[in-house]
Structures are given as structure tokens and as C-alpha cells.
Residue frames relative to the residue before (quaternion, step in Angstrom):
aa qw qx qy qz dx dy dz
X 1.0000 0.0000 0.0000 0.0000 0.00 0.00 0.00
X 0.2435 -0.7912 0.5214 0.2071 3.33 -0.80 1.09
X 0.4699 -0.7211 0.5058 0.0581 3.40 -1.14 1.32
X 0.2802 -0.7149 0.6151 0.1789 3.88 -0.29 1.44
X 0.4449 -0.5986 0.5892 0.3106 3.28 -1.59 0.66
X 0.8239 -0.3447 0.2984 0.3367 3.45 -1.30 -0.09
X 0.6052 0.5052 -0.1867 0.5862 3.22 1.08 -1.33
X 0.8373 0.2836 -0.2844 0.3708 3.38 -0.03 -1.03
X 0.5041 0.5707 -0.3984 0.5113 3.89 1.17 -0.40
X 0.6230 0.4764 -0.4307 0.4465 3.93 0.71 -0.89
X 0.6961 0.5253 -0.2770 0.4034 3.75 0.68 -1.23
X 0.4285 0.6257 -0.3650 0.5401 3.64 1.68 -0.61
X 0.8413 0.2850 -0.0572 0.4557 3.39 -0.26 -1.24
X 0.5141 0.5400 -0.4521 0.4896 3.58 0.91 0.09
X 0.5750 0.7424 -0.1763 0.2951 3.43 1.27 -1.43
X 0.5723 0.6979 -0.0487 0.4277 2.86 1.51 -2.26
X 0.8357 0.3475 -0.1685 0.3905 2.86 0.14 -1.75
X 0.6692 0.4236 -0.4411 0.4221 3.74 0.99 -0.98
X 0.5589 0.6171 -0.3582 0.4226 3.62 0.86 -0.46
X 0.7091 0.3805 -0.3965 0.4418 4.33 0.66 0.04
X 0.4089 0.4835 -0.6712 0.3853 3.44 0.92 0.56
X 0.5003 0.6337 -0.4187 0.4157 3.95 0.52 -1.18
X 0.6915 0.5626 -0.2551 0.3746 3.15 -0.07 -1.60
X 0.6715 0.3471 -0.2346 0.6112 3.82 0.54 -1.72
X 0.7902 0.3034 -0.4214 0.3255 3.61 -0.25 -0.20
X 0.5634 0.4929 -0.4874 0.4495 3.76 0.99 -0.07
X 0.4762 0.6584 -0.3846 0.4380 3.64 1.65 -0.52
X 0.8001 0.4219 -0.1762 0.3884 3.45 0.44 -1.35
X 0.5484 0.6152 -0.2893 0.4870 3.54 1.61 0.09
X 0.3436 0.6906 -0.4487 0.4513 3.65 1.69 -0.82
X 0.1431 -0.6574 0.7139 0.1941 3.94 -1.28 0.75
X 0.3963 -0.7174 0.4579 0.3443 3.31 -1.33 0.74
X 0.6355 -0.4953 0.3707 0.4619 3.39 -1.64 0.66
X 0.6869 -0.3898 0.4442 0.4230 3.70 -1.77 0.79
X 0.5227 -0.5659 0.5954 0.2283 3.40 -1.39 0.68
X 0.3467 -0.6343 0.5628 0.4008 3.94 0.90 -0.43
X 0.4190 -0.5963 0.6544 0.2016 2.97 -1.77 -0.71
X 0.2898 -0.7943 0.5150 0.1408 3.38 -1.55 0.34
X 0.7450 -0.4206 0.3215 0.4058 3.58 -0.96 0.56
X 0.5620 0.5879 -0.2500 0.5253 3.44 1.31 -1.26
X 0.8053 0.3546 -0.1881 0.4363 3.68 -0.07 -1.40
X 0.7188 0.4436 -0.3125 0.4346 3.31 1.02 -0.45
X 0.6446 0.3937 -0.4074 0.5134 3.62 1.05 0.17
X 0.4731 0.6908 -0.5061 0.2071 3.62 0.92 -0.28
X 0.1844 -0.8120 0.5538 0.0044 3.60 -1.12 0.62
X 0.6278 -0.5835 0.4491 0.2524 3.04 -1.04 0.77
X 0.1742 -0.7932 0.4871 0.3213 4.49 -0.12 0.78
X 0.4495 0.5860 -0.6453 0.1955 3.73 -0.20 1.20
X 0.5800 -0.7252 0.3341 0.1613 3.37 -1.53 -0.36
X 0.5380 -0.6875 0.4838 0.0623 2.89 -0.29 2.53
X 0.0754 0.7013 -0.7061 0.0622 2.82 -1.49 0.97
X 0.0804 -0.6337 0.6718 0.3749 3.82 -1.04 0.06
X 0.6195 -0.4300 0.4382 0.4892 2.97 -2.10 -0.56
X 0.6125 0.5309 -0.4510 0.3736 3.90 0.45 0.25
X 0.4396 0.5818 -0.4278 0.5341 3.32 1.63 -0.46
X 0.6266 0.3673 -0.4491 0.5204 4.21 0.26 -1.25
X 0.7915 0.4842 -0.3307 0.1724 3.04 -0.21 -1.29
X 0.6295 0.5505 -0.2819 0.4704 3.29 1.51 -0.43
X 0.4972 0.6145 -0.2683 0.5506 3.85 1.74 -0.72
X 0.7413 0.1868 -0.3619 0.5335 3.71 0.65 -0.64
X 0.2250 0.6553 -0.6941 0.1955 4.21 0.19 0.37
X 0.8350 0.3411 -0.1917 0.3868 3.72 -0.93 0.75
X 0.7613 0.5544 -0.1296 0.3101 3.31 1.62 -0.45
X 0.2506 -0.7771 0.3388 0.4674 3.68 0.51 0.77
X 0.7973 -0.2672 0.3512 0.4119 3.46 -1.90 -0.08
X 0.1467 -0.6946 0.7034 -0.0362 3.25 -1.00 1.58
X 0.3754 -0.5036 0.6573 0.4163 3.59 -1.90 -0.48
X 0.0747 0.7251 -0.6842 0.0215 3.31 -1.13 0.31
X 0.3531 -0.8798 0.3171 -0.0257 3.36 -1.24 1.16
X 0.0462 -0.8922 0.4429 0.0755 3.77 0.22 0.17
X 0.5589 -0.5828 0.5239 0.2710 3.24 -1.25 1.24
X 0.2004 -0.7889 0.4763 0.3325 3.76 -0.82 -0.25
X 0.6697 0.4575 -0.3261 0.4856 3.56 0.61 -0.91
X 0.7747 0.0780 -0.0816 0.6222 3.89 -1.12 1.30
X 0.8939 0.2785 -0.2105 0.2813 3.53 0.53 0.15
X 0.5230 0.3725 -0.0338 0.7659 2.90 2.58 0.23
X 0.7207 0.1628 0.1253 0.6621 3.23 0.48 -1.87
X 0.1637 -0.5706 0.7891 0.1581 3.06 -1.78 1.02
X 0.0168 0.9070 -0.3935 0.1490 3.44 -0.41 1.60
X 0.2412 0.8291 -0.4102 0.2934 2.85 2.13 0.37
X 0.7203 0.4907 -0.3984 0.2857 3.75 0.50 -0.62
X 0.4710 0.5494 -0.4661 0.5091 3.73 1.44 -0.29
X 0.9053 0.2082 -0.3008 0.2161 3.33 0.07 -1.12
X 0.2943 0.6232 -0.4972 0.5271 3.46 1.53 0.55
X 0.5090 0.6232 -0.3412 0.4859 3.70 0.73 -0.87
X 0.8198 0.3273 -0.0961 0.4600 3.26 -0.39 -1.90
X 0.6425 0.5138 -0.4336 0.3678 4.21 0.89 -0.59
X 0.5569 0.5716 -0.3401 0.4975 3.50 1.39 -0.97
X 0.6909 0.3514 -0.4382 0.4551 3.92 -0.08 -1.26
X 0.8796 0.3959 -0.1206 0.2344 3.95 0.35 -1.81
X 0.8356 0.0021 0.0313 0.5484 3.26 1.23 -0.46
X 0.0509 0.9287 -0.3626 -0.0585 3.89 1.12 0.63
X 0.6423 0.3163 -0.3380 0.6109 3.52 1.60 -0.13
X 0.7280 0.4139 -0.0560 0.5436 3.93 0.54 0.26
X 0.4594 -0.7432 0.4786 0.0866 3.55 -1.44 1.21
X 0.4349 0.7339 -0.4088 0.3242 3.36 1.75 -0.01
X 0.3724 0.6496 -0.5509 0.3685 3.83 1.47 0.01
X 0.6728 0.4688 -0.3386 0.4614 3.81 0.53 -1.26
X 0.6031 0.4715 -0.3401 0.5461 3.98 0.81 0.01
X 0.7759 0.3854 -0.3403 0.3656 4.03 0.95 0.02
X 0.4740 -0.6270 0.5250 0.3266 3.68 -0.34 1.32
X 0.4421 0.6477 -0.4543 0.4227 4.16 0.72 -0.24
X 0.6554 0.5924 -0.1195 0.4530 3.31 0.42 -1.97
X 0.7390 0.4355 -0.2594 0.4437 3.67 0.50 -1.84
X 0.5418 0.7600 -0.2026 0.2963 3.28 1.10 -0.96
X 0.8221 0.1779 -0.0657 0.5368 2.78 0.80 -1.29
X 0.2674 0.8143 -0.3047 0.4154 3.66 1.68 0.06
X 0.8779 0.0383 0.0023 0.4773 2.83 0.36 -1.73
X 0.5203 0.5379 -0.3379 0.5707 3.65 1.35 0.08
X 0.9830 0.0080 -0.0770 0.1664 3.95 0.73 1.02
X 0.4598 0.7229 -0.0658 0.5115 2.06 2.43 -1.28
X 0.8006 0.3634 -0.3015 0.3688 3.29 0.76 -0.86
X 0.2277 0.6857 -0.5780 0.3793 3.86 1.24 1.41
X 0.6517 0.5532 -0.1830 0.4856 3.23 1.03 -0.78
X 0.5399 0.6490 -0.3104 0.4369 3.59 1.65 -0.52
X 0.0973 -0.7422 0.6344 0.1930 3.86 -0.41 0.35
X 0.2653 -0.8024 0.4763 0.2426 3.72 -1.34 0.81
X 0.7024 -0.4960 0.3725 0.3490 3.53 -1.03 0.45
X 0.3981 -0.6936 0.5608 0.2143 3.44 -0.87 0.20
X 0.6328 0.6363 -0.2130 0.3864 2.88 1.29 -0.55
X 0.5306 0.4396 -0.2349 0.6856 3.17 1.57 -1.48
X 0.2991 0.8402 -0.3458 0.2916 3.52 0.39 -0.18
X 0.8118 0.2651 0.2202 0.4714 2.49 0.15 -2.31
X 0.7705 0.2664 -0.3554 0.4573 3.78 1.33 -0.34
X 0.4202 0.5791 -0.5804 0.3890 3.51 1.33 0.44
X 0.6584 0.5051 -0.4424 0.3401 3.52 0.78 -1.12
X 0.6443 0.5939 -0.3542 0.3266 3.82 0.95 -1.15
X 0.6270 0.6345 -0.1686 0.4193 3.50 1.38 -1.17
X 0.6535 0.4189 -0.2927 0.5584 3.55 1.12 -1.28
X 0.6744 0.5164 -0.3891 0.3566 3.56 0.44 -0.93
X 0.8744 0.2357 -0.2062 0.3705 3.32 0.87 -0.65
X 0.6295 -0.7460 -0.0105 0.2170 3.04 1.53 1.21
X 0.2774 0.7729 -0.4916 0.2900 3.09 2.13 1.15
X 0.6491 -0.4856 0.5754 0.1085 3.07 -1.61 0.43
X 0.1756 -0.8595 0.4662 -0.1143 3.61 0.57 1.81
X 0.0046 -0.7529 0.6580 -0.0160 3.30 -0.65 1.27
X 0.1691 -0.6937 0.6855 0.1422 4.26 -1.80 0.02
X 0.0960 0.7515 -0.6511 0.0456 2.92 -0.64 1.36
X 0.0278 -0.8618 0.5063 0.0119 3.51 -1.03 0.97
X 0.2832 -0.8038 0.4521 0.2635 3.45 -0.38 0.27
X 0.0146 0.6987 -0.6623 0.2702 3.45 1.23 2.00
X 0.5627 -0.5459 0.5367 0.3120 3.53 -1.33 -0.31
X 0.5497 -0.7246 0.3604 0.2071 3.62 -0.23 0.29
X 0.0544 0.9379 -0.3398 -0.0437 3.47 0.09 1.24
X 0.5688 -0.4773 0.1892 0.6425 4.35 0.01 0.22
X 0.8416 0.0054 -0.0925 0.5321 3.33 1.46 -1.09
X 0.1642 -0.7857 0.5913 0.0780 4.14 -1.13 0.18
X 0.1915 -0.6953 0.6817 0.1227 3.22 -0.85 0.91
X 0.3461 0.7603 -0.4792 0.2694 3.64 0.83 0.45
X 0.5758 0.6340 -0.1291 0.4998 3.31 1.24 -0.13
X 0.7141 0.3837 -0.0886 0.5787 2.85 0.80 -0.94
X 0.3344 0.7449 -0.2481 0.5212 3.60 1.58 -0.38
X 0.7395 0.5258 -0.0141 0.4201 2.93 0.30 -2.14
X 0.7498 0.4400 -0.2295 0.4376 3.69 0.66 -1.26
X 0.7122 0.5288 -0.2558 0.3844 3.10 1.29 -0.84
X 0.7703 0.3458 -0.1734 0.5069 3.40 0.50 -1.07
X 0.6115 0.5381 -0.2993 0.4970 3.55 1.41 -0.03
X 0.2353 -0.8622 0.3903 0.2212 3.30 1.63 -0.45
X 0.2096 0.8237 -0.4660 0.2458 3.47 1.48 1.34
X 0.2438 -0.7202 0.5100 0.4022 3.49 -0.53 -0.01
X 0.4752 -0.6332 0.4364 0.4276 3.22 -1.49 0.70
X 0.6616 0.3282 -0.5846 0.3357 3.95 -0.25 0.62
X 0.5839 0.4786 -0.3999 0.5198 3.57 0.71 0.61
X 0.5978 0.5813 -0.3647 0.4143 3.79 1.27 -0.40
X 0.0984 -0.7309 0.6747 0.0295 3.70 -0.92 1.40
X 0.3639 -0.7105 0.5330 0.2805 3.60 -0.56 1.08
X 0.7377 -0.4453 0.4149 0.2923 3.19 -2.06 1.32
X 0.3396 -0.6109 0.7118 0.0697 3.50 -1.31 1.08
X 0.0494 -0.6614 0.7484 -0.0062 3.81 -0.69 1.08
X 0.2310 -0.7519 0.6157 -0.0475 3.03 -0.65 1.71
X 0.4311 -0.6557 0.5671 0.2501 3.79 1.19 0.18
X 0.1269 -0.5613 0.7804 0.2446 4.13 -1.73 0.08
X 0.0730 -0.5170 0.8522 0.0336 3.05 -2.13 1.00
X 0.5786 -0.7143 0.3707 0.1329 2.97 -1.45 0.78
X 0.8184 0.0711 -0.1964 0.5353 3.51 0.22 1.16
X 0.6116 0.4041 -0.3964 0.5527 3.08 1.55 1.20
X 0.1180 -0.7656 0.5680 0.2779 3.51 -1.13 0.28
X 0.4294 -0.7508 0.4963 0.0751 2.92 -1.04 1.80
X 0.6723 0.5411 -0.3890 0.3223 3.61 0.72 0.38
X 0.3887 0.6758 -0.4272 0.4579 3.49 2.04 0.12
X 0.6875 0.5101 -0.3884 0.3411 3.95 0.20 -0.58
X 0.5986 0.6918 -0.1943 0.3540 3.10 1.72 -1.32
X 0.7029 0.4147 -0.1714 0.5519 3.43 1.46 -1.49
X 0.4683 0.5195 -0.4550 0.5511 3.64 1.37 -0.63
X 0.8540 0.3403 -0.2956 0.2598 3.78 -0.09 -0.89
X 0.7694 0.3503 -0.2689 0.4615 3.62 1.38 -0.24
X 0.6318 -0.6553 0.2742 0.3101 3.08 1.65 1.11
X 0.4092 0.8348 -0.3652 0.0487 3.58 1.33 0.27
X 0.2614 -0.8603 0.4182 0.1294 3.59 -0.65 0.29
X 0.6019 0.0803 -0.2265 0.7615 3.57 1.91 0.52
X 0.1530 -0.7171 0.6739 -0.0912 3.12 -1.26 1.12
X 0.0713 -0.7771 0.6247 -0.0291 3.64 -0.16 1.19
X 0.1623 0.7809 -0.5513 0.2447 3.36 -1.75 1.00
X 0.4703 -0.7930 0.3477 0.1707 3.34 -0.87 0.78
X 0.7291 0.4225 -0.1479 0.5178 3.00 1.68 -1.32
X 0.7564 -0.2957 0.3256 0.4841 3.48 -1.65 0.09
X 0.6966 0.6427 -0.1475 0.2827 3.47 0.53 -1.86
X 0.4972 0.6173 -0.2578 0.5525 3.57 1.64 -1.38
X 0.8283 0.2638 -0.2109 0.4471 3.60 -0.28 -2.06
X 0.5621 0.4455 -0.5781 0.3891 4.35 0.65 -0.30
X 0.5961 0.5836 -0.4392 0.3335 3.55 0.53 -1.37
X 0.5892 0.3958 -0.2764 0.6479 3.83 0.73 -1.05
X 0.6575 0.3964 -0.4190 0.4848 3.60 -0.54 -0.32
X 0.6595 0.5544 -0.3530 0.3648 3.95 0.17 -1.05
X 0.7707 0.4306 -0.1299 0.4513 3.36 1.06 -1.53
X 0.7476 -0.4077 0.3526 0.3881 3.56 1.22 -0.54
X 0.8609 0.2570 0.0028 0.4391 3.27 0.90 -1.79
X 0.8221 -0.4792 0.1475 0.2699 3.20 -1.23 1.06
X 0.1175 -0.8109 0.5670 -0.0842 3.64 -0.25 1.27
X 0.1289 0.8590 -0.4606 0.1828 3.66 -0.31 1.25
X 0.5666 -0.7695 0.2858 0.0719 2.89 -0.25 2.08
X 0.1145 0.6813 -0.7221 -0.0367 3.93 -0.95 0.51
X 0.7186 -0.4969 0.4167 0.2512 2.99 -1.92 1.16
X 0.4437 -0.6480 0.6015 0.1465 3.46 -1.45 0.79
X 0.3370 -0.6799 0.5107 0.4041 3.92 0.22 0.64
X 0.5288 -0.6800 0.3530 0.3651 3.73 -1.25 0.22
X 0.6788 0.5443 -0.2563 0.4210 2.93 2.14 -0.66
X 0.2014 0.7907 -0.5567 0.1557 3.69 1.64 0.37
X 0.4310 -0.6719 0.5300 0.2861 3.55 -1.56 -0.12
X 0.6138 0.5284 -0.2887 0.5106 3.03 1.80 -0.49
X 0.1033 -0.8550 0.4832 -0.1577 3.38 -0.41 1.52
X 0.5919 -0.0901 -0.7909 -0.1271 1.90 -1.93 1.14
X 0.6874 -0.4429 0.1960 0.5412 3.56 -0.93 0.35
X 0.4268 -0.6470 0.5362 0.3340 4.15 -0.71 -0.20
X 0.4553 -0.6851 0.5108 0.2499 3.72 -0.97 0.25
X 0.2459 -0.8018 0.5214 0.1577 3.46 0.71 1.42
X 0.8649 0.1854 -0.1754 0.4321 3.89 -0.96 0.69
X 0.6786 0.5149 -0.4512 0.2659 3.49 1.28 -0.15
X 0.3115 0.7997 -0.2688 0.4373 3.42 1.08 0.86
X 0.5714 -0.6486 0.4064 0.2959 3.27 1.43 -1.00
X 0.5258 0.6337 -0.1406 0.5497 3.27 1.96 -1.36
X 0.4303 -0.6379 0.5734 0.2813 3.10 -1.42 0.92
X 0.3109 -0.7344 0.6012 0.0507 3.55 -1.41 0.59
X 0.1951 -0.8109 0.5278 0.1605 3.66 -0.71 1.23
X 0.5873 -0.6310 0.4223 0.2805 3.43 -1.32 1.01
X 0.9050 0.1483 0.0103 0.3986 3.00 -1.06 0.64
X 0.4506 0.7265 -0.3380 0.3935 3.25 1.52 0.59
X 0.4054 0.6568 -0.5523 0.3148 3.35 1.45 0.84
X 0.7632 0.3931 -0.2480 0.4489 3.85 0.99 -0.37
């Protein structure tokens, strides 16, 4: 074993010592482990009102053929990837893309191949046709000469085309909602929808406005407060 002289053993331990301030502060950086969770927190729930689609479907037993309406974007169509698409080409630091008839253009004239549909919407076109309501789409897309957005709709919704009522582009004006005249005018009596704007429009007119989940990955932000409205809310209606 080599043996340090004096000098060089002081300069050792001089070393050391300036070196445990480092040390305590790479300590004091350490996050602590998750706290976990508990049987308790993990059942806790939000107090609004769950619904499935067998739960509607079981509320309209006895009732003749109604119209009943359905937002489309996040509420039909996961369609975030056009308009992620269409923010990058038209407007990538800014929302002023949704303000260019360019954008709408191509939105509703293709974009929505790229649209994946809900399972959910899925499942209440199938409940609706079977029981012979009268299926309207109102969106608040801008309005273009032409839209395959419809046709979208028939497919992945599996609608037939004598039962198919093309999409109503109710357009957005600022400090109105342009989908209340629509439900006033086709007499609706369920009005499905993701956003705040959907369940008031229903709510404004009287008739039953029922909420579906906003996926978390939507682009259209910020998320909404599913149920804080009053509106029933379907489970699991983010996919």
C-alpha cells in the first residue's frame, strides 16, 4: 500500500470536503417517490349524470320517431388530424386558420379521410336508425360551395343514403350560437355534442342536450367540463 505524504493527504481531504456541498445539493434534487393511491381516491367520481347508450335507448321505449341531432367534430369525427394539418400549412403560431375559407376548403372537401369515427357515435346512429328518428348534422364548420363531409358521415356511420340528411354548416358568429335556429327549425328533440355551446343551444330551446366526452388528445382546446351544465353525460364516450 502506497503511503501519501502529508502534504498530499491534506490536499486529499481538503478536496473531499469542498466536494459535499455538491453532493448535498444533487441530494436535495432527488424527487420523492409518488405517494400511491388509495381504493378511496381511486373510486371517487365526479357528481354528474352518467348515462350509457342503453340507458337513452331505454328512455325513448314508447316514443314515436323524433329528429334528433348531432354535433360532428369530437362528437362523431375524431378530426383533430385535419385541423392540426390545416393549423401547420395556414396559421402555425395562431387560430386565424379556422377564419380562412382555404382551410374550410380543404376540411371539408377530404380531409376528413384522415378523420377516425367514434364508436360511440357509432353506436347512437345505430340506436336512432333502428328506431326510426329522423337524423340531422349540425356543425359549426364554415360553409363551403362543396363537402364531402357528408358523405363521410354515411359511410363510417353506416347510414343509408335514403335516410341520409346532409350536414347543416351552421358557420360561428361571434356572440351567437348559430346552431339554435337549426334545432328550432328541424323540430329536434335530442341534441348531442361535446362542447359547452352544443348542450346550451339544447338547453335554450327546451330539449334534451346530451353530452359526449372530448378525447384528451383533441386539438380543440380547452377541454369542456362534461356535466357542469346540468346535462347528462355518456360513459366512455371519449372513443
Amino acid at each position: 500500500m502506497k503511503h501519501l505524504s502529508r502534504p498530499a493527504l491534506l490536499a486529499s481531504l481538503l478536496a473531499a470536503a469542498l466536494s459535499l456541498p455538491a453532493l448535498a445539493g444533487e441530494a436535495a434534487t432527488v424527487q420523492p417517490i409518488p405517494a400511491g393511491v388509495t381504493t378511496v381516491t381511486l373510486a371517487q367520481q365526479a357528481p354528474i349524470h352518467w348515462v350509457s347508450v342503453e340507458q337513452i335507448a331505454k328512455s325513448l321505449d314508447g316514443l314515436p320517431p323524433m329528429a334528433v341531432g348531432f354535433d360532428i367534430d369530437d362528437t362523431l369525427l375524431f378530426s383533430s388530424p385535419g385541423f392540426y394539418r390545416g393549423k401547420q400549412e395556414f396559421s402555425p403560431n395562431d387560430e386565424s386558420y379556422l377564419k380562412n375559407p382555404a382551410f374550410w376548403e380543404k376540411m371539408n372537401n377530404g380531409w376528413d379521410a384522415f378523420s377516425m369515427p367514434k364508436e360511440v357515435g357509432k353506436a347512437l346512429i345505430a340506436m336512432h336508425l333502428k328506431r326510426g328518428d329522423h337524423i340531422y348534422f349540425v356543425t359549426g364548420r364554415s360553409a363551403t360551395k362543396t363537402e364531402t363531409v357528408s358523405q363521410t358521415l354515411q359511410q363510417t356511420m353506416s347510414i343509408p343514403a335514403d335516410q341520409l340528411n346532409p350536414v347543416i354548416f351552421a358557420g360561428d358568429q361571434p356572440g351567437q350560437n348559430t346552431k339554435v335556429q337549426w334545432l328550432k327549425e328541424k323540430q329536434m328533440k335530442v341534441f348531442y355534442g361535446d362542447a359547452d355551446g352544443d348542450i346550451k343551444a339544447a338547453q335554450e330551446i327546451g330539449i334534451r342536450g346530451i353530452r359526449l366526452l372530448r378525447a384528451a388528445n383533441s386539438s380543440y382546446r380547452p377541454l369542456p367540463l362534461a356535466g357542469a351544465l346540468g346535462e347528462e353525460v355518456i360513459i366512455n364516450s371519449q372513443f
